[in-house]
C-alpha positions as a Markdown table, in Angstrom:
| # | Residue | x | y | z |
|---|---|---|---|---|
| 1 | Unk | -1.7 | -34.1 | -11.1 |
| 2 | Unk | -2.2 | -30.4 | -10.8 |
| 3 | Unk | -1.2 | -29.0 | -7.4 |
| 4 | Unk | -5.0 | -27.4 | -6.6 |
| 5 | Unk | -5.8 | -30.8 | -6.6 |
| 6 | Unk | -3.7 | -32.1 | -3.8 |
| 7 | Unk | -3.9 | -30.6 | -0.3 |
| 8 | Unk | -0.8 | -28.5 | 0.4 |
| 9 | Unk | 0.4 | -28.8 | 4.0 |
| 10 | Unk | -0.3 | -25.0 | 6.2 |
| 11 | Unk | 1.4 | -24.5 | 9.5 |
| 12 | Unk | -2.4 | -24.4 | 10.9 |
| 13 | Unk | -4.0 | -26.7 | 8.7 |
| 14 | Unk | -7.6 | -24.5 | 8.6 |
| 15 | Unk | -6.8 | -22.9 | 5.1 |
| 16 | Unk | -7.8 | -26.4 | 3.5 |
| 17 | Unk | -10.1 | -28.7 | 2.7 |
| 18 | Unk | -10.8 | -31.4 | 0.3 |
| 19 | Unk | -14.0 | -30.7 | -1.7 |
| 20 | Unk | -16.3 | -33.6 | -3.3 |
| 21 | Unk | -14.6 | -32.9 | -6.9 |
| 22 | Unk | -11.1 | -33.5 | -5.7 |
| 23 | Unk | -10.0 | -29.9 | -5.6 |
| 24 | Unk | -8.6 | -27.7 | -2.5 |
| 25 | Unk | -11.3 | -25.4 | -1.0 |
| 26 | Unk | -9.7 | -22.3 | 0.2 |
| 27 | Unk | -11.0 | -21.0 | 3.5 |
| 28 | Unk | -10.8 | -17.3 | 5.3 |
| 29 | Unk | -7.7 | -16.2 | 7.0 |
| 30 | Unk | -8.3 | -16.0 | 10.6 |
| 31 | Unk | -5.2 | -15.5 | 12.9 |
| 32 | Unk | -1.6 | -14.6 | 12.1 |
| 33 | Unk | -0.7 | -18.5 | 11.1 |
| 34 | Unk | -3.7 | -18.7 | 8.3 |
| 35 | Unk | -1.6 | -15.4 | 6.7 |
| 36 | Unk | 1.9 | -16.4 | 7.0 |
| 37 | Unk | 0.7 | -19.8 | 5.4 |
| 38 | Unk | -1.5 | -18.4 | 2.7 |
| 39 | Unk | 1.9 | -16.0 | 2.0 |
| 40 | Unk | 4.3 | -19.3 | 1.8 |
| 41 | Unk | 1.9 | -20.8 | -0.7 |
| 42 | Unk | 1.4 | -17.2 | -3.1 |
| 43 | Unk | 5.2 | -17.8 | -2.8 |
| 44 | Unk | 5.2 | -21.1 | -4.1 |
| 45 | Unk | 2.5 | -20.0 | -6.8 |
| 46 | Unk | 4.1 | -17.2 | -8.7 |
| 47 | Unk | 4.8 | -18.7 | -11.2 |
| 48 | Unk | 1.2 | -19.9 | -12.2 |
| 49 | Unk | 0.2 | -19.2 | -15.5 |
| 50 | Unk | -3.0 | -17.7 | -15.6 |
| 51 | Unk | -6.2 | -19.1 | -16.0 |
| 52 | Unk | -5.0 | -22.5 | -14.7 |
| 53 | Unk | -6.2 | -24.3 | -11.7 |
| 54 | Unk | -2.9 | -22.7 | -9.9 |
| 55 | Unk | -3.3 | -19.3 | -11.4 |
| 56 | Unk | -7.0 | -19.4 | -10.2 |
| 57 | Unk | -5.9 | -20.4 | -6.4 |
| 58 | Unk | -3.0 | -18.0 | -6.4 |
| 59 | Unk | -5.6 | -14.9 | -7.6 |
| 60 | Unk | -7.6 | -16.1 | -4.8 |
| 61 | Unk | -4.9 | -16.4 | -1.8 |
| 62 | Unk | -3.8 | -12.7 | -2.8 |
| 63 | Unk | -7.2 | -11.5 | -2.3 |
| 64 | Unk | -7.4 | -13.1 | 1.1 |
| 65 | Unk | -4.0 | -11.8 | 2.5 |
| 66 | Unk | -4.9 | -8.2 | 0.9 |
| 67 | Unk | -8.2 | -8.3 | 3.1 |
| 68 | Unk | -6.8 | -9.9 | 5.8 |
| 69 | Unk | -3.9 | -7.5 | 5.6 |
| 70 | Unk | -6.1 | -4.5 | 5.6 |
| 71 | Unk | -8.1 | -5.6 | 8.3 |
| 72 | Unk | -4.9 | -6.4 | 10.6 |
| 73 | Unk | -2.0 | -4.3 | 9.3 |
| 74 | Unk | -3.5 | -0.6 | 8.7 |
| 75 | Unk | -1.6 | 1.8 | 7.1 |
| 76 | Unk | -1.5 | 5.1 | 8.1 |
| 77 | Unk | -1.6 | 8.3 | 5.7 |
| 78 | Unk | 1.4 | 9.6 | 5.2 |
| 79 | Unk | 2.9 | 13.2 | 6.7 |
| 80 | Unk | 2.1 | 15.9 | 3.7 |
| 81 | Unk | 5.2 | 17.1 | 3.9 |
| 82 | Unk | 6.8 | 13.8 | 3.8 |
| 83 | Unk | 4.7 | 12.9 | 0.5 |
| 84 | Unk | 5.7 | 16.4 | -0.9 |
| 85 | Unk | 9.3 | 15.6 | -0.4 |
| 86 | Unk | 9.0 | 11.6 | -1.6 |
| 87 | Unk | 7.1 | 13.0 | -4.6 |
| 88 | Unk | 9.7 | 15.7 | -5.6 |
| 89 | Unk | 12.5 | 13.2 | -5.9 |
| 90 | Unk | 10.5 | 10.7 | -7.8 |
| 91 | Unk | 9.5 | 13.7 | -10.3 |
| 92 | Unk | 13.3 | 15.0 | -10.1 |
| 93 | Unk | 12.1 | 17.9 | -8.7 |
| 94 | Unk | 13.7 | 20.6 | -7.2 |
| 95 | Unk | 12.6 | 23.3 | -4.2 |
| 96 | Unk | 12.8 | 25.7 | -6.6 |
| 97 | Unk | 10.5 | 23.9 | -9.1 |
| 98 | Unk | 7.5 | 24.3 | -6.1 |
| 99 | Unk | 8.0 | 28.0 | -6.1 |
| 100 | Unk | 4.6 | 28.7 | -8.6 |
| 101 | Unk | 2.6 | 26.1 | -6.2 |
| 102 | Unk | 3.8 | 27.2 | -3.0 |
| 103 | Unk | 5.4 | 31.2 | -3.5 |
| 104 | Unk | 8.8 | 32.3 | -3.7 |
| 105 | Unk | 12.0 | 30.2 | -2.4 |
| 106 | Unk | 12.0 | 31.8 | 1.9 |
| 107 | Unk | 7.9 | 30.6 | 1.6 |
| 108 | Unk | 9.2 | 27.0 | 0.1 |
| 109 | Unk | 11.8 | 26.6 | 2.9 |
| 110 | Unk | 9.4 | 27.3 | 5.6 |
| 111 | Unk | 7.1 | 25.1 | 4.2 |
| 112 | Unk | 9.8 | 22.1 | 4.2 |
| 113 | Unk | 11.2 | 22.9 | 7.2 |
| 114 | Unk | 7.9 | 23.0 | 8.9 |
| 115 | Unk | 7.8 | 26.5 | 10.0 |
| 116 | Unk | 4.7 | 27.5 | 8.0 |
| 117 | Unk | 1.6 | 25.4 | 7.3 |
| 118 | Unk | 0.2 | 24.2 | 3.7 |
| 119 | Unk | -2.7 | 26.9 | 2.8 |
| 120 | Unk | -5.7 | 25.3 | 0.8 |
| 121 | Unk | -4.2 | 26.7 | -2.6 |
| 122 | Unk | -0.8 | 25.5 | -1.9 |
| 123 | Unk | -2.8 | 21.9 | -1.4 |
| 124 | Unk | -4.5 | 22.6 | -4.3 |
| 125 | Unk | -1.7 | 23.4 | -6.5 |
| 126 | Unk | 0.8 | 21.1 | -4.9 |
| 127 | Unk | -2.1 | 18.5 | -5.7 |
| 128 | Unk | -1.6 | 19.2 | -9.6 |
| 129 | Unk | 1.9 | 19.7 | -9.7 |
| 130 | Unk | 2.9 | 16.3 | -8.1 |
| 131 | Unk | -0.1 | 13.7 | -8.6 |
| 132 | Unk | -0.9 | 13.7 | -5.6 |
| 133 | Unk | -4.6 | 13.4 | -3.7 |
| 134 | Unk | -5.3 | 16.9 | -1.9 |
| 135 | Unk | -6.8 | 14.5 | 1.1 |
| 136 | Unk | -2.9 | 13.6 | 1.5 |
| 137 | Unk | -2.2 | 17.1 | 1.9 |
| 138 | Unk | -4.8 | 18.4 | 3.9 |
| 139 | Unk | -3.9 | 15.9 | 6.8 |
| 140 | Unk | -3.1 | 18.0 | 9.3 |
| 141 | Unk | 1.1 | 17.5 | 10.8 |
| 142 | Unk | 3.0 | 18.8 | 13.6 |
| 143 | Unk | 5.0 | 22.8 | 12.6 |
| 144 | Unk | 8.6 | 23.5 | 14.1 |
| 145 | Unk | 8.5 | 26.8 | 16.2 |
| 146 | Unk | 11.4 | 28.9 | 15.5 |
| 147 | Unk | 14.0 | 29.8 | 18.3 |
């Protein structure tokens, strides 16, 4: 007996249902419970192969919890200078390796340090140099004033 054939118990019970042809019926993800039990059971599916009854049902509950999740959990964009700095160490780059996007090393360090806002061709050619969407960039973030 395959398992999408045999109700799975969920800690609110409204994920499931019996259909006519003997399988599980998977149904929206309402309140916090519905998620945490449609993640226990993607858990317990990993190891579907796919394009099996289980493989089907797990492709199904991950689309669920991503709506559900993006619904319910937003994520917010992140800082530009944060994403700048994130992107540089997973590129192995240095500050002086932003010196033909941004200008020469002072302009880099008051751009890191938040003294000195992106311009639109920094964006641009920070946008290039580190695969990153100019949208990211142009979200505006909070300068330090200097003493």
């Amino acid at each position: 007996m395959c398992a999408s054939s045999v109700p799975t118990a969920t800690t609110t019970g409204s994920m499931q249902k019996q259909s006519k042809r003997g399988g599980v019926l998977v149904r929206p993800l309402r309140t916090a419970g519905d998620h945490r039990a449609a993640l226990a059971e993607i858990a317990a599916l990993m190891a579907a192969a796919p394009d099996t009854p289980e493989g089907d049902r797990l492709d199904v509950l991950v689309s669920l919890v991503e709506a559900w999740e993006a619904k319910h959990i937003p994520i917010d964009a992140p800082d530009p200078i944060a994403a700048v700095v994130f992107m540089m160490e997973q590129k192995g780059l240095t500050r002086r390796d932003l010196e033909p996007a941004i200008g020469s090393r002072a302009r880099v360090a008051e751009i890191l340090n938040r003294r000195r806002a992106l311009t639109l061709p920094m964006i641009r050619a920070l946008s290039r140099l580190l695969d990153l969407p100019a949208d990211v960039l142009v979200t505006g973030y909070e300068l330090r004033r200097v003493a």
